[in-house]
ChimeraX commands (.cxc) that place a marker at each C-alpha (Angstrom):
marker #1 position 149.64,-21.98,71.87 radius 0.5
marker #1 position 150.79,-19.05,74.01 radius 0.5
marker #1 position 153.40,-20.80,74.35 radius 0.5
marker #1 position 154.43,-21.49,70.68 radius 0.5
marker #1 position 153.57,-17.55,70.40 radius 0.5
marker #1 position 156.31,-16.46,72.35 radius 0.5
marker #1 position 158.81,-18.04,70.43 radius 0.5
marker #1 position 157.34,-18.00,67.25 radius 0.5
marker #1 position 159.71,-16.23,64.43 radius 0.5
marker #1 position 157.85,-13.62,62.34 radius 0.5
marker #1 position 155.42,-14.96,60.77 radius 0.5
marker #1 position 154.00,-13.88,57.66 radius 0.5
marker #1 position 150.13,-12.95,58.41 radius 0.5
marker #1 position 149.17,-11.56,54.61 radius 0.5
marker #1 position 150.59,-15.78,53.40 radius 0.5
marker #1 position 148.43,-17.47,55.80 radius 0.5
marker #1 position 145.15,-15.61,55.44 radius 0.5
marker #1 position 145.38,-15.98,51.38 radius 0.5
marker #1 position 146.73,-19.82,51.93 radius 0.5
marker #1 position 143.11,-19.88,54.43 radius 0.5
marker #1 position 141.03,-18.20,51.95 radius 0.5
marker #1 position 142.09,-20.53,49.13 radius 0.5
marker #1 position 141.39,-23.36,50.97 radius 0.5
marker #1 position 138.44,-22.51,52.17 radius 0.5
marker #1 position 136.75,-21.51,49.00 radius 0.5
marker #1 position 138.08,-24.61,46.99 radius 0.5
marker #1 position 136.45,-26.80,49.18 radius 0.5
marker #1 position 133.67,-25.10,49.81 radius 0.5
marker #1 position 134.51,-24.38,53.54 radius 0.5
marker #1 position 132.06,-21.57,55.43 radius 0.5
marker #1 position 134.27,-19.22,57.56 radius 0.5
marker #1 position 131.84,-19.83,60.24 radius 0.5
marker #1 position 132.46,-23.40,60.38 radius 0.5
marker #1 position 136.45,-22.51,60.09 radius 0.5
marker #1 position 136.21,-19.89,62.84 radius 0.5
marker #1 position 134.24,-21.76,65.35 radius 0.5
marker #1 position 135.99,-25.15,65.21 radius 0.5
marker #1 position 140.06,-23.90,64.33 radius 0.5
marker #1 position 140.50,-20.16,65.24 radius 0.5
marker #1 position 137.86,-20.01,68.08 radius 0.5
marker #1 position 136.31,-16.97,66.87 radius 0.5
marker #1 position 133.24,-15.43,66.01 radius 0.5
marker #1 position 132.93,-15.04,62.07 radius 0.5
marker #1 position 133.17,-11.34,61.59 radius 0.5
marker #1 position 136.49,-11.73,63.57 radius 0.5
marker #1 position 137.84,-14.18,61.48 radius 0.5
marker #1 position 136.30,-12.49,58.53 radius 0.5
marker #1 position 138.24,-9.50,59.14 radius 0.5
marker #1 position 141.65,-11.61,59.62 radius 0.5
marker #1 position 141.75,-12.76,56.47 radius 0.5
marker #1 position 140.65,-9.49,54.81 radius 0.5
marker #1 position 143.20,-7.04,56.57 radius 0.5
marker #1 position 145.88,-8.98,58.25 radius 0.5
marker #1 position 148.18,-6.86,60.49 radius 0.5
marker #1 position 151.70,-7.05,60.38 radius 0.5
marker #1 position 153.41,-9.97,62.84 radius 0.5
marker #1 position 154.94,-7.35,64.55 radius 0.5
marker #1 position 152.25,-4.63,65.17 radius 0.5
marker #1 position 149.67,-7.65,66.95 radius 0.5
marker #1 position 150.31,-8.28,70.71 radius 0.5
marker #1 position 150.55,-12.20,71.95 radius 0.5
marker #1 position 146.60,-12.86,72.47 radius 0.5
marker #1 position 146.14,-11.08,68.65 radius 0.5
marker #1 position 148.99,-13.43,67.15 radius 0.5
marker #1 position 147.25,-16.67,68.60 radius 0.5
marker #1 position 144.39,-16.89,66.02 radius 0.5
marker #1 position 147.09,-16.71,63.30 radius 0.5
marker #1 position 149.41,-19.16,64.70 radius 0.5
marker #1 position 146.54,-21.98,64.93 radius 0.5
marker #1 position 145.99,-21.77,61.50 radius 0.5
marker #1 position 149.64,-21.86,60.80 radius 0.5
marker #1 position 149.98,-24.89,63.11 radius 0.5
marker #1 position 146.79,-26.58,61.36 radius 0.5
marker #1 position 148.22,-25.94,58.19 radius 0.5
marker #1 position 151.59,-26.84,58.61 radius 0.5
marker #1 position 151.86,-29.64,61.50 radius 0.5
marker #1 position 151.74,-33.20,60.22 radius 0.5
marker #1 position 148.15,-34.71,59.89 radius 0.5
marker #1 position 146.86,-31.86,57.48 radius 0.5
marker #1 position 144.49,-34.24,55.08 radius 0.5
marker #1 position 142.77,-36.05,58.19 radius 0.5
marker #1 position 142.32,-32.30,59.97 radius 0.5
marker #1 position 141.09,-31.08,56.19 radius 0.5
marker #1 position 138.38,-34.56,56.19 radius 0.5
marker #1 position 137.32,-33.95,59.65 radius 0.5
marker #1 position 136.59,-30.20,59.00 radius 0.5
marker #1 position 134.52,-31.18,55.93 radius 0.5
marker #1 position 132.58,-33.85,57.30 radius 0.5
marker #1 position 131.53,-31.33,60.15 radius 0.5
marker #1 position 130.79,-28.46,57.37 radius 0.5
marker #1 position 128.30,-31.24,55.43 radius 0.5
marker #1 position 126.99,-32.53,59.06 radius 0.5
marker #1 position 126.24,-28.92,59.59 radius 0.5
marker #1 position 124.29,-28.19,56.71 radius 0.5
marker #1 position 122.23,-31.66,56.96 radius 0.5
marker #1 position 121.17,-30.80,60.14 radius 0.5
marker #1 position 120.36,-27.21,59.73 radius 0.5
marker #1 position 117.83,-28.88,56.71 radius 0.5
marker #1 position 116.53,-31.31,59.02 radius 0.5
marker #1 position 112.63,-30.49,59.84 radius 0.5
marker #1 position 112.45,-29.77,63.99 radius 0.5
marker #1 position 109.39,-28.99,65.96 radius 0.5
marker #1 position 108.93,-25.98,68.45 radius 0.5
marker #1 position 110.34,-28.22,71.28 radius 0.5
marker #1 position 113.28,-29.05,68.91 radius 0.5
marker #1 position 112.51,-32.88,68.40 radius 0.5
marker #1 position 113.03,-34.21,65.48 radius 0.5
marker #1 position 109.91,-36.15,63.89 radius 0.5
marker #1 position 112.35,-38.84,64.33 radius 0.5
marker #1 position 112.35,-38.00,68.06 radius 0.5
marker #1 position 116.21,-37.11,67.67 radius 0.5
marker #1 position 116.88,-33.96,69.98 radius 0.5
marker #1 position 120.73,-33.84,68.62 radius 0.5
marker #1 position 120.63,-30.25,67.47 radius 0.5
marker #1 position 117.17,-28.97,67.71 radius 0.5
marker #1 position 117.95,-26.46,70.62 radius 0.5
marker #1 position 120.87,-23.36,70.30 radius 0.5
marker #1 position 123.74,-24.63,72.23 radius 0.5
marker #1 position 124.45,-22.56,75.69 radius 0.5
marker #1 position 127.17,-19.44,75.34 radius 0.5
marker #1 position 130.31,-20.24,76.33 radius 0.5
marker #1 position 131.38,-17.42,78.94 radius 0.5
marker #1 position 135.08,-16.61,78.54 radius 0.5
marker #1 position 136.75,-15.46,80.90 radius 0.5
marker #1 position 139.23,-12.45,80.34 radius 0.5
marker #1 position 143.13,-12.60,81.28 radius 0.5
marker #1 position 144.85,-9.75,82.99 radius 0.5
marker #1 position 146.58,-8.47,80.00 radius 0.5
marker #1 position 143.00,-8.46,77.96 radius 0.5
marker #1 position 141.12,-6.69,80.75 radius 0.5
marker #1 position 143.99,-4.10,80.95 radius 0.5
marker #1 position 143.74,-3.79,77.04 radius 0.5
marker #1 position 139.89,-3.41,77.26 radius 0.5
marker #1 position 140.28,-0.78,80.13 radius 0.5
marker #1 position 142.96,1.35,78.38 radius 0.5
marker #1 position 141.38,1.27,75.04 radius 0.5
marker #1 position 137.85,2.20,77.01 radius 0.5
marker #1 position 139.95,5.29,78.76 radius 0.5
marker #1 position 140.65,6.26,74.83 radius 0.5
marker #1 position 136.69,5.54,73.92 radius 0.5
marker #1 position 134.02,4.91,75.45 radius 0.5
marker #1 position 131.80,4.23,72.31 radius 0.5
marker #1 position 133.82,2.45,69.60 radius 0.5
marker #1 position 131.77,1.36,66.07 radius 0.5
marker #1 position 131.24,-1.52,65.09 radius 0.5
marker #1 position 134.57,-2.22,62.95 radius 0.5
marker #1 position 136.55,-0.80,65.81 radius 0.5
marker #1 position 135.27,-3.35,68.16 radius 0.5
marker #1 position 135.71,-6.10,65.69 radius 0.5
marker #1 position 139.56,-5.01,65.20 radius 0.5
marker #1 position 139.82,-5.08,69.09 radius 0.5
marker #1 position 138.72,-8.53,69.56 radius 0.5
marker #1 position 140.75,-9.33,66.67 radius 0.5
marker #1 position 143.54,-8.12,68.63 radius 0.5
marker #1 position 142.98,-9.24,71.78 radius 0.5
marker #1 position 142.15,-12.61,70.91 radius 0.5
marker #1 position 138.65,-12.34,72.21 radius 0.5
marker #1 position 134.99,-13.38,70.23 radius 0.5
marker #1 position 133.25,-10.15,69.08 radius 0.5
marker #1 position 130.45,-10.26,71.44 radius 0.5
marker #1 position 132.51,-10.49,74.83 radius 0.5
marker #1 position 134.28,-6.65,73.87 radius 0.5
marker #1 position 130.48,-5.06,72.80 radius 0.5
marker #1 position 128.92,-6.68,76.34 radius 0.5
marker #1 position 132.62,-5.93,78.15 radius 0.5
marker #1 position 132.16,-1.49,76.47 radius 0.5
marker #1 position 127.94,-1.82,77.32 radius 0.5
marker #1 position 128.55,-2.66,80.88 radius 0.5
marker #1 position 131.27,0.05,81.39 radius 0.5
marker #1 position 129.37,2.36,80.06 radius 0.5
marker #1 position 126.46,1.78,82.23 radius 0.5
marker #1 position 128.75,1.50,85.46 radius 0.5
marker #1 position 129.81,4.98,84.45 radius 0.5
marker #1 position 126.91,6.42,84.06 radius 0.5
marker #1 position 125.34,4.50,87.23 radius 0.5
marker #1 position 128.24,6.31,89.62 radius 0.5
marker #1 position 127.93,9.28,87.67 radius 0.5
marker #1 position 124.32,8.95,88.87 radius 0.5
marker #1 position 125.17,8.46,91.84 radius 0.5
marker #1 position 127.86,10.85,92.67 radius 0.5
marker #1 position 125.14,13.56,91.39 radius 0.5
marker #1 position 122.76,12.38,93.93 radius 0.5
marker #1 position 124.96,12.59,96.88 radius 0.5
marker #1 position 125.79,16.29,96.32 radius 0.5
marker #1 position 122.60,17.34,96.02 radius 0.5
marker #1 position 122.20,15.78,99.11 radius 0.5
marker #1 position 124.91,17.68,100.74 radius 0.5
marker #1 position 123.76,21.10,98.95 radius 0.5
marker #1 position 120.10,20.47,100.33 radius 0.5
marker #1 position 121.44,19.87,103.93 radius 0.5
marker #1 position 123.81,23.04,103.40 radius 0.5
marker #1 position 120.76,25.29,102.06 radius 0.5
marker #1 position 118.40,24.03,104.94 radius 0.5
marker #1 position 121.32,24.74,107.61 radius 0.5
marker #1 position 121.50,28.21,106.28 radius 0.5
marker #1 position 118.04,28.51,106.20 radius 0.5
marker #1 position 117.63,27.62,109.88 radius 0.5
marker #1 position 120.71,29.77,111.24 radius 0.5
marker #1 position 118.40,33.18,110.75 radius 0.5
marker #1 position 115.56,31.76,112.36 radius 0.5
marker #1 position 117.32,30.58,115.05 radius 0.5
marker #1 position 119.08,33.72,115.58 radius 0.5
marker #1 position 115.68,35.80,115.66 radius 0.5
marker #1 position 114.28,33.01,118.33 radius 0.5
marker #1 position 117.25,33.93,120.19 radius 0.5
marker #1 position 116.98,37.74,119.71 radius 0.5
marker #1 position 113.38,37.53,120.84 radius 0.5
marker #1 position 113.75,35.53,124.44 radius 0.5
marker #1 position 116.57,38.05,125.32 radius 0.5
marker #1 position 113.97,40.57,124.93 radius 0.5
marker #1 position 111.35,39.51,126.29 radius 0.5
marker #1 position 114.04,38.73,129.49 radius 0.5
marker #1 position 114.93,42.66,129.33 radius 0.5
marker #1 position 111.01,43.42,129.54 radius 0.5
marker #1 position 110.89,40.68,132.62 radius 0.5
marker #1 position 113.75,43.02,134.41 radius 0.5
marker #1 position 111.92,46.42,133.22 radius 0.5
marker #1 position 108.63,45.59,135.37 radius 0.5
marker #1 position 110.82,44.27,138.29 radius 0.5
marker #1 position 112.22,47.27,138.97 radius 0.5
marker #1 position 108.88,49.41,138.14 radius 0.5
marker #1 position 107.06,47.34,141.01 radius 0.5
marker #1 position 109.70,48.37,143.73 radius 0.5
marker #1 position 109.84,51.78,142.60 radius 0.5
marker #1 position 106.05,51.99,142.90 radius 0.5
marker #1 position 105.47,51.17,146.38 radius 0.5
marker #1 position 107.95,53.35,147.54 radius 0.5
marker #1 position 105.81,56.28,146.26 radius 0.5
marker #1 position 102.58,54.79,147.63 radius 0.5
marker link #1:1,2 radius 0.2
marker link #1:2,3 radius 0.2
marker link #1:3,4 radius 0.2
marker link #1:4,5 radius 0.2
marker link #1:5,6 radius 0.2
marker link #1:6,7 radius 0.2
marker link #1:7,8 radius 0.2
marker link #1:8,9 radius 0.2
marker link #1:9,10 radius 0.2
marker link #1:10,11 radius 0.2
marker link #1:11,12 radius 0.2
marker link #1:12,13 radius 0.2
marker link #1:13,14 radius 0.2
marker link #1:14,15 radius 0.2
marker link #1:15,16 radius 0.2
marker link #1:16,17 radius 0.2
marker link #1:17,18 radius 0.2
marker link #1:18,19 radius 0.2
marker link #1:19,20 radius 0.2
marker link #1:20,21 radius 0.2
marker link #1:21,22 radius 0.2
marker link #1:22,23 radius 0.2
marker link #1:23,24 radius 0.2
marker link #1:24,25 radius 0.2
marker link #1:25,26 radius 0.2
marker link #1:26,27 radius 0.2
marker link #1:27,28 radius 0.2
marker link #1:28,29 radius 0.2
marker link #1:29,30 radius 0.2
marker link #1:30,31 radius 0.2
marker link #1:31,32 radius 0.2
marker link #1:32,33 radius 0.2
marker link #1:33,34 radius 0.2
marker link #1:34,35 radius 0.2
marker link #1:35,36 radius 0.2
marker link #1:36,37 radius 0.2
marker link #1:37,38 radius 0.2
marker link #1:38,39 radius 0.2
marker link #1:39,40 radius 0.2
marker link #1:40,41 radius 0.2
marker link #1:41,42 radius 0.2
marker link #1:42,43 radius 0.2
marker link #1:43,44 radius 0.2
marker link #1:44,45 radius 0.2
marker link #1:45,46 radius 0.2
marker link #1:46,47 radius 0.2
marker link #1:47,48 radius 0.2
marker link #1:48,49 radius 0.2
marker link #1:49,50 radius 0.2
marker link #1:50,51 radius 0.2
marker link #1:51,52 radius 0.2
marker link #1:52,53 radius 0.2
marker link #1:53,54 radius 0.2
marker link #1:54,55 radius 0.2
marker link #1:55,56 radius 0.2
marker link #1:56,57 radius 0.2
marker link #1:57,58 radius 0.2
marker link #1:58,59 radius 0.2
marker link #1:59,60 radius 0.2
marker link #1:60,61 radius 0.2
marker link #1:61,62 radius 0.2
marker link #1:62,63 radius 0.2
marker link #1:63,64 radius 0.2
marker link #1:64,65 radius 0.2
marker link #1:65,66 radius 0.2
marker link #1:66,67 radius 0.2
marker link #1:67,68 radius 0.2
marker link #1:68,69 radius 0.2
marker link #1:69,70 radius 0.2
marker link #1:70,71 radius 0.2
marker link #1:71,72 radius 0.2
marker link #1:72,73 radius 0.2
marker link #1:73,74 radius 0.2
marker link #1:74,75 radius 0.2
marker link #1:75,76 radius 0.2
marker link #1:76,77 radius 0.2
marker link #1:77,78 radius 0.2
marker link #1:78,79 radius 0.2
marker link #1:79,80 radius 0.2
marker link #1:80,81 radius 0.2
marker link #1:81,82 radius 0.2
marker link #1:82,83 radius 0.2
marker link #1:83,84 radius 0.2
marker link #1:84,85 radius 0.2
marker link #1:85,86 radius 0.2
marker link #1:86,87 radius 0.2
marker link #1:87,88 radius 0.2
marker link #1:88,89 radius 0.2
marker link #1:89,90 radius 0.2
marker link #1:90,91 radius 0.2
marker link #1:91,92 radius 0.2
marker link #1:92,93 radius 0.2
marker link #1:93,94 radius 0.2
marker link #1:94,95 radius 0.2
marker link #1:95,96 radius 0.2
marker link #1:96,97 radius 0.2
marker link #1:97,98 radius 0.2
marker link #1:98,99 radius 0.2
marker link #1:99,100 radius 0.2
marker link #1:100,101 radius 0.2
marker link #1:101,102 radius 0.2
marker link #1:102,103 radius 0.2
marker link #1:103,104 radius 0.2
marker link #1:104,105 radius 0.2
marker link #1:105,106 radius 0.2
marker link #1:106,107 radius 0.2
marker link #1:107,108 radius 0.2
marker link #1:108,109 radius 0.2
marker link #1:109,110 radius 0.2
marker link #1:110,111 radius 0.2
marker link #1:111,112 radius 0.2
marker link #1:112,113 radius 0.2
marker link #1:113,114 radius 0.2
marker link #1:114,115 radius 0.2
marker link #1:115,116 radius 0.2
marker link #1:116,117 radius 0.2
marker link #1:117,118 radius 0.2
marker link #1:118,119 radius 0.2
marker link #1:119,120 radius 0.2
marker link #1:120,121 radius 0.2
marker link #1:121,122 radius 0.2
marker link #1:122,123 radius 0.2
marker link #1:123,124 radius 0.2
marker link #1:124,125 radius 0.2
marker link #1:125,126 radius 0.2
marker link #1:126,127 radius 0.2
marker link #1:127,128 radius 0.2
marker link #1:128,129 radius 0.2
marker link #1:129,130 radius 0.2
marker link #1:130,131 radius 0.2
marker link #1:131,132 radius 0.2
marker link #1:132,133 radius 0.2
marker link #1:133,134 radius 0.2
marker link #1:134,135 radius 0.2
marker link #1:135,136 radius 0.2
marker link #1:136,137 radius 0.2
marker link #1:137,138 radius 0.2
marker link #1:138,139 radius 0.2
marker link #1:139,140 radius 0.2
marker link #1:140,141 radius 0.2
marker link #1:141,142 radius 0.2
marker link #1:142,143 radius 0.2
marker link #1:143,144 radius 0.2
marker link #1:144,145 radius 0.2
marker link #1:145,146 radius 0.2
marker link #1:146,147 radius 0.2
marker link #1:147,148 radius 0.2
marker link #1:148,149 radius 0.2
marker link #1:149,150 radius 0.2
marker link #1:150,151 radius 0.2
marker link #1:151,152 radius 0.2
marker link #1:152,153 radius 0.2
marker link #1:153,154 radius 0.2
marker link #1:154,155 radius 0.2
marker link #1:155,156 radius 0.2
marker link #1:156,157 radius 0.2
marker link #1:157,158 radius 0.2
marker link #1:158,159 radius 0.2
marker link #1:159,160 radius 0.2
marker link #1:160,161 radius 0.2
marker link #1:161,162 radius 0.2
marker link #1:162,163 radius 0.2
marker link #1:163,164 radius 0.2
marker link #1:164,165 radius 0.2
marker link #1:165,166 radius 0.2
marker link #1:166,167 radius 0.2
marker link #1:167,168 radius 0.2
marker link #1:168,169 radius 0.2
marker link #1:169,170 radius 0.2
marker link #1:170,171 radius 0.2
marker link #1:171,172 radius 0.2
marker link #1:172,173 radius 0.2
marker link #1:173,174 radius 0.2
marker link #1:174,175 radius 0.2
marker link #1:175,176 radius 0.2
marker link #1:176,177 radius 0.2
marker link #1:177,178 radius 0.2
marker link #1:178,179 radius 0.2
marker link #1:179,180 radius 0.2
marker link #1:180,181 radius 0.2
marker link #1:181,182 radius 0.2
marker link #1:182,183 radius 0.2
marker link #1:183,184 radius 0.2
marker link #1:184,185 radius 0.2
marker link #1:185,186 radius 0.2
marker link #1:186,187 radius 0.2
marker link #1:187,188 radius 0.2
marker link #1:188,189 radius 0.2
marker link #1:189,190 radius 0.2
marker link #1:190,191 radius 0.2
marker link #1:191,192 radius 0.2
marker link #1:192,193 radius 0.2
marker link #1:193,194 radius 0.2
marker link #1:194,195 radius 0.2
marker link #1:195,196 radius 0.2
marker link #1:196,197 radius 0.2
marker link #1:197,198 radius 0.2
marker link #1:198,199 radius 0.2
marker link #1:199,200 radius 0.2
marker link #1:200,201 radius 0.2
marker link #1:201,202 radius 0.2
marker link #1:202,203 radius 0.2
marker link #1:203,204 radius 0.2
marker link #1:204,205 radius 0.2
marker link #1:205,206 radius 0.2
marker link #1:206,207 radius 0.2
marker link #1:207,208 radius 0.2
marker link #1:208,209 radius 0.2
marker link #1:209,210 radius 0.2
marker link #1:210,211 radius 0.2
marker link #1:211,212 radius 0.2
marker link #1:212,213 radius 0.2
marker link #1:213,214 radius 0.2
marker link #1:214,215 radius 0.2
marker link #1:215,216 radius 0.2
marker link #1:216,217 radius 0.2
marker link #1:217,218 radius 0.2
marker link #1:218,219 radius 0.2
marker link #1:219,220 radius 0.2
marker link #1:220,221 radius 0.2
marker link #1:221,222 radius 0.2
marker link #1:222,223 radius 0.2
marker link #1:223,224 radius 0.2
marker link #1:224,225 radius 0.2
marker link #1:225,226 radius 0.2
marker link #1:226,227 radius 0.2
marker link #1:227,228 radius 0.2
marker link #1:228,229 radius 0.2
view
């Protein structure tokens, strides 16, 4: 697909999302079961897609790619078996989300197909989306909600990846700002006690060179006194 997105004419992102939405409510299609089997989204991404498509030419190459596969599954041949499958996995979808599971997730059937949340799938960020994510994060540190959703939009990325990605820079931040706090107060303490000592040390001083004057005094009393005697 990146690929087909770098030499991909303009394509007209306002025609496909109406062309999607028409589909999708004539055949009774949820966007979540569009988003997470075509576009590879989450469903607020895909949600706002359809609702405020960018221009072709304003979206970088990971924020085209969600477009162009549903371009390419609308328009390559094999449209009516692609349709089928898709609505066979919307009605298996919705029989199993009726089906009665226990707390274990067995069925009373003893069928474990679907009873427990499938694992996360961890994706892993390209060099162009982490320097996206890092500029944008320079810009603002605490996006809302919609602004988020427009970035993963754009950068191609599912929703919850780009809130986790902003949540963990933010506590790195503040953890070296910690940090960095920390370590000069330890260098002000060690300045203040160095300070601190200087005086005292100076007045030790002061006092042994006395007492060494006194030493010489009574030397030269002693001498002085026989002489008399």
């Amino acid at each position: 697909i990146k690929l087909a997105v770098s030499k991909a004419d303009d394509v007209d992102t306002k025609a496909i999302a109406a062309r999607v939405q028409a589909l999708l409510a004539s055949h009774h299609i949820s966007q979540a079961a569009f988003s997470e089997n075509i576009v590879k989204l989450t469903q607020g991404a895909l949600s706002n897609l359809l609702n405020k498509p960018k221009p072709w030419s304003a979206l970088h190459s990971s924020g085209r790619q969600p477009y162009l596969r549903m371009k390419l599954w609308l328009e390559e041949e094999g449209f009516e078996k692609r349709l089928a499958a898709l609505i066979k996995l919307q009605h298996e979808r919705r029989g199993q989300r009726k089906r009665p599971y226990t707390a274990a997730g067995i069925s009373p059937g003893g069928d474990r197909s679907g009873g427990l949340p499938p694992r996360r799938v961890r994706h892993t960020l390209t060099d162009e989306q982490k320097n996206g994510l890092k500029k944008l994060f320079a810009q603002n540190v605490r996006p809302s909600k919609e602004e988020l959703t427009s970035i993963a939009v754009e950068l191609g990325l599912p929703f919850s990846t780009v809130s986790n990605w902003f949540h963990n820079q933010r506590a790195k931040a503040n953890r070296m700002k910690m940090e960095t706090s920390q370590s000069q107060s330890s260098e002000e303490d060690m300045q203040v006690g160095e300070a601190a000592a200087e005086p005292a040390q100076e007045e030790e001083e002061q006092q042994d060179k006395e007492g060494e004057e006194d030493e010489e005094g009574e030397e030269e009393e002693l001498p002085a006194a026989a002489a008399a005697a």
